[in-house]
LOTISE-606974 format. One record per residue (C-alpha): residue number from 1; residue in three letters; x, y, z. Coordinates in steps of 0.02 Angstrom, whole numbers, plus 50000, padded with zeros to 5 digits. Layout:
<nodes>
NODE_pos_code_c1_c2_c3
NODE_NUM_ala_X_Y_Z $
...
</nodes>
This chain:
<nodes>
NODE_pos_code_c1_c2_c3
NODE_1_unk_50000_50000_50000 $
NODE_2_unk_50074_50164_49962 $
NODE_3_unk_50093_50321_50041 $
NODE_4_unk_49963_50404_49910 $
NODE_5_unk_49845_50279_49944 $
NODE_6_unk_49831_50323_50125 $
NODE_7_unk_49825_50499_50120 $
NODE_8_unk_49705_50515_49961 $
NODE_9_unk_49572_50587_50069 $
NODE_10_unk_49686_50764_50040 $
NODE_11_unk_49640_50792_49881 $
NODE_12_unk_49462_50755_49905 $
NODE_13_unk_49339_50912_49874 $
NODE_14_unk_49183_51002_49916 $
NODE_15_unk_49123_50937_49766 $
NODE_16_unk_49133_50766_49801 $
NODE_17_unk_49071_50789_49976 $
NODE_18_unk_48906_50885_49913 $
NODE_19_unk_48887_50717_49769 $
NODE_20_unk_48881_50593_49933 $
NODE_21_unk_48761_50718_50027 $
NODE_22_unk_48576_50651_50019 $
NODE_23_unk_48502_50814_50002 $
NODE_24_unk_48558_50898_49844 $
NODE_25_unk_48536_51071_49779 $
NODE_26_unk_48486_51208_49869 $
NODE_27_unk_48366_51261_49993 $
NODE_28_unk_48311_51434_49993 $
NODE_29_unk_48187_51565_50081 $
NODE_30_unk_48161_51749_50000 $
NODE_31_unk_48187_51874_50127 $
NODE_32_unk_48034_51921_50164 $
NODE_33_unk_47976_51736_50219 $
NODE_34_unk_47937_51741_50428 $
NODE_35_unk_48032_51620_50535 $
NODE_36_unk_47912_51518_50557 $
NODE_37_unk_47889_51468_50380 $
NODE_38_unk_48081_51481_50372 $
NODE_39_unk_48092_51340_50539 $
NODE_40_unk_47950_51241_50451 $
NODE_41_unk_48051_51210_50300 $
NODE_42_unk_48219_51184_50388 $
NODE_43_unk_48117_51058_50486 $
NODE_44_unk_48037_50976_50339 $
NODE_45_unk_48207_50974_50263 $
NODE_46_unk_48311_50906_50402 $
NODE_47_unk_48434_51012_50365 $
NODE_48_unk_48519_51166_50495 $
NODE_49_unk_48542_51315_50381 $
NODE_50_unk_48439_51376_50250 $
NODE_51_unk_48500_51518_50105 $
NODE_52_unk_48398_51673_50075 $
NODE_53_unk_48383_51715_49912 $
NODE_54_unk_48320_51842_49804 $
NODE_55_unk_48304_51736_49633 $
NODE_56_unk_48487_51695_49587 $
NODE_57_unk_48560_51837_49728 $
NODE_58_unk_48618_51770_49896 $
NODE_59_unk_48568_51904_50046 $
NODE_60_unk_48626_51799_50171 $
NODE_61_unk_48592_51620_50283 $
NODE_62_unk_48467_51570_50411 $
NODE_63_unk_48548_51437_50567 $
NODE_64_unk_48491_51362_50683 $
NODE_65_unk_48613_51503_50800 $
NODE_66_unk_48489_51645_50711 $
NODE_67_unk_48341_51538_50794 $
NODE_68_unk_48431_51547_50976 $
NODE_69_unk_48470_51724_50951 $
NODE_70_unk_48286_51750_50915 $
NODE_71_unk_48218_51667_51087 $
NODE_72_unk_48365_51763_51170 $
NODE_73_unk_48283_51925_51132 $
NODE_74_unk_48104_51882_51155 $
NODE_75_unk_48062_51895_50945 $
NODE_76_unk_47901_51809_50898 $
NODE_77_unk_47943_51695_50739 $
NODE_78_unk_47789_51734_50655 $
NODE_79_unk_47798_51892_50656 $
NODE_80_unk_47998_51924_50608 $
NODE_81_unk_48045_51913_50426 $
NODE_82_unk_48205_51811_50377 $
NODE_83_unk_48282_51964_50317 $
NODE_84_unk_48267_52036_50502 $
NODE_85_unk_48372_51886_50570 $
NODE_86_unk_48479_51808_50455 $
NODE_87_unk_48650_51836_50448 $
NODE_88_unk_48696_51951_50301 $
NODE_89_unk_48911_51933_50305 $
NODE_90_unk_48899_51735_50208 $
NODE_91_unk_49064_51635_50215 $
NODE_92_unk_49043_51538_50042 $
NODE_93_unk_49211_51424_49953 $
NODE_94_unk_49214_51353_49797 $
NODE_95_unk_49152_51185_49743 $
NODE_96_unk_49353_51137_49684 $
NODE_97_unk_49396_51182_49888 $
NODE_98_unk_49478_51032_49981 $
NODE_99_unk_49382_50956_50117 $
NODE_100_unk_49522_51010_50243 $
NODE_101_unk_49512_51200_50167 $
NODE_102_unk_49301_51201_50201 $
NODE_103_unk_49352_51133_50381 $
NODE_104_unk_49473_51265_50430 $
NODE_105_unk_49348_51391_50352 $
NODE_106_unk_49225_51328_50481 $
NODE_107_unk_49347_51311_50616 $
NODE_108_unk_49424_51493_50593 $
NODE_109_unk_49250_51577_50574 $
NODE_110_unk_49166_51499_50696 $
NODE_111_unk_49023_51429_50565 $
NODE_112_unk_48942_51263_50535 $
NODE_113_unk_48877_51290_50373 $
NODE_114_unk_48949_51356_50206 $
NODE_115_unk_48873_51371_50031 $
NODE_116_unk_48975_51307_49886 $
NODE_117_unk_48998_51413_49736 $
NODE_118_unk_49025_51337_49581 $
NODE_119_unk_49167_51419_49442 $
NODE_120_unk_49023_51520_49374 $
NODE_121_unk_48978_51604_49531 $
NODE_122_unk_48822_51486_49528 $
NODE_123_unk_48769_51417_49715 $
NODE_124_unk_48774_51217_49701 $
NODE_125_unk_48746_51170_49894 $
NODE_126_unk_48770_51187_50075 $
NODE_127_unk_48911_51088_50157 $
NODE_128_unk_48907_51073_50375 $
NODE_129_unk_49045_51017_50463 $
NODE_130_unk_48906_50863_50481 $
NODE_131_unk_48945_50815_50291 $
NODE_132_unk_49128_50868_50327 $
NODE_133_unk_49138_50737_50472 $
NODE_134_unk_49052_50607_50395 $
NODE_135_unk_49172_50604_50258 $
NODE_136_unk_49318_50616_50350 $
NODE_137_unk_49208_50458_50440 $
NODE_138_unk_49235_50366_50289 $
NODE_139_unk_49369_50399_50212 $
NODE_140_unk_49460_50337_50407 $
NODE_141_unk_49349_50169_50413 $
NODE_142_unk_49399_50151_50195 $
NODE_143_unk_49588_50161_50262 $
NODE_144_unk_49573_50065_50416 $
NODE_145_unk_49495_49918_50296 $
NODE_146_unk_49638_49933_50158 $
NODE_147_unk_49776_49921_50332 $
NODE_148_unk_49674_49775_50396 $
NODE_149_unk_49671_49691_50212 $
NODE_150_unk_49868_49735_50209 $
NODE_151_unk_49919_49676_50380 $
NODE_152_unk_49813_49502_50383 $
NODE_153_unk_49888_49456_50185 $
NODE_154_unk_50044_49452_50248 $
NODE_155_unk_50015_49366_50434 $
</nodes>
C-alpha cells in the first residue's frame, strides 16, 4: 500500500462531499419569508441552515444560532421576517475547495455551514461540518479496511 493511497482523502473536494450528501441542491427562503415558515422548511428538510435568496442573489443564511438568538431576545417567529434575522456577512468556498480548506473555514469563522459556489459564481449546495465529518468518517473506516486487508495478507 502506498503512501498516496493512504493519504488520498487530501485531495478530496467540496464537490465530492456535496455528490455523497443526500440532500442535493439548494434550499432557499426569500427574505421576506417569517421564521416560522423559514423553521417549518428547515424542519421539513432536516437540514440546519437555509440560504435566502432573492432569485439567483444570495442576501445571506438562516441557522439554527439565528433561531437561539431570536428566543434570546424575546422575537416572535411569526411575526419576524428572515431578512430581520439572518445573517447578512455569508462565508461561501468554491466547489474545487479541499475538504480540509472548508474545515478550517468553519473552524476559523466559527460557522457550521457554508454554501459552495461553483466556477460560474452559481450556488450548488450547502456543506456542515456534519457532511465534513462524515466524510472524513469514511474515508478513516475506507483506510482502516485497506491496513486491515494489508496487515492480515501478509500474517
Amino acid at each position: 500500500m502506498s503512501e498516496q493511497e493512504l493519504s488520498s482523502h487530501d485531495s478530496v473536494s467540496v464537490r465530492d462531499v456535496l455528490c455523497g450528501k443526500a440532500i442535493q441542491g439548494v434550499i432557499a427562503v426569500r427574505p421576506e419569508t417569517t421564521a416560522t415558515a423559514a423553521a417549518d422548511t428547515m424542519l421539513s428538510a432536516g437540514v440546519g441552515s437555509l440560504l435566502v435568496m432573492d432569485g439567483p442573489r444570495l442576501l445571506g443564511i438562516l441557522t439554527e444560532r439565528d433561531f437561539v438568538r431570536m428566543a434570546r431576545d424575546g422575537m416572535a417567529s411569526q411575526e419576524v421576517a428572515v431578512r430581520d434575522v439572518m445573517q447578512a456577512d455569508v462565508l461561501c468556498c468554491g466547489d474545487d475547495a479541499s475538504v480540509d480548506e472548508a474545515a478550517e473555514l468553519m473552524r476559523v469563522h466559527r460557522v457550521r455551514h457554508i454554501p459552495v459556489l461553483a466556477a460560474n459564481e452559481h450556488i450548488v449546495g450547502v456543506v456542515s461540518i456534519g457532511d465534513i465529518n462524515a466524510h472524513r468518517v469514511g474515508q478513516c473506516e475506507g483506510t482502516l479496511s485497506q491496513l486491515e486487508n494489508y496487515v492480515y495478507r501478509r500474517a
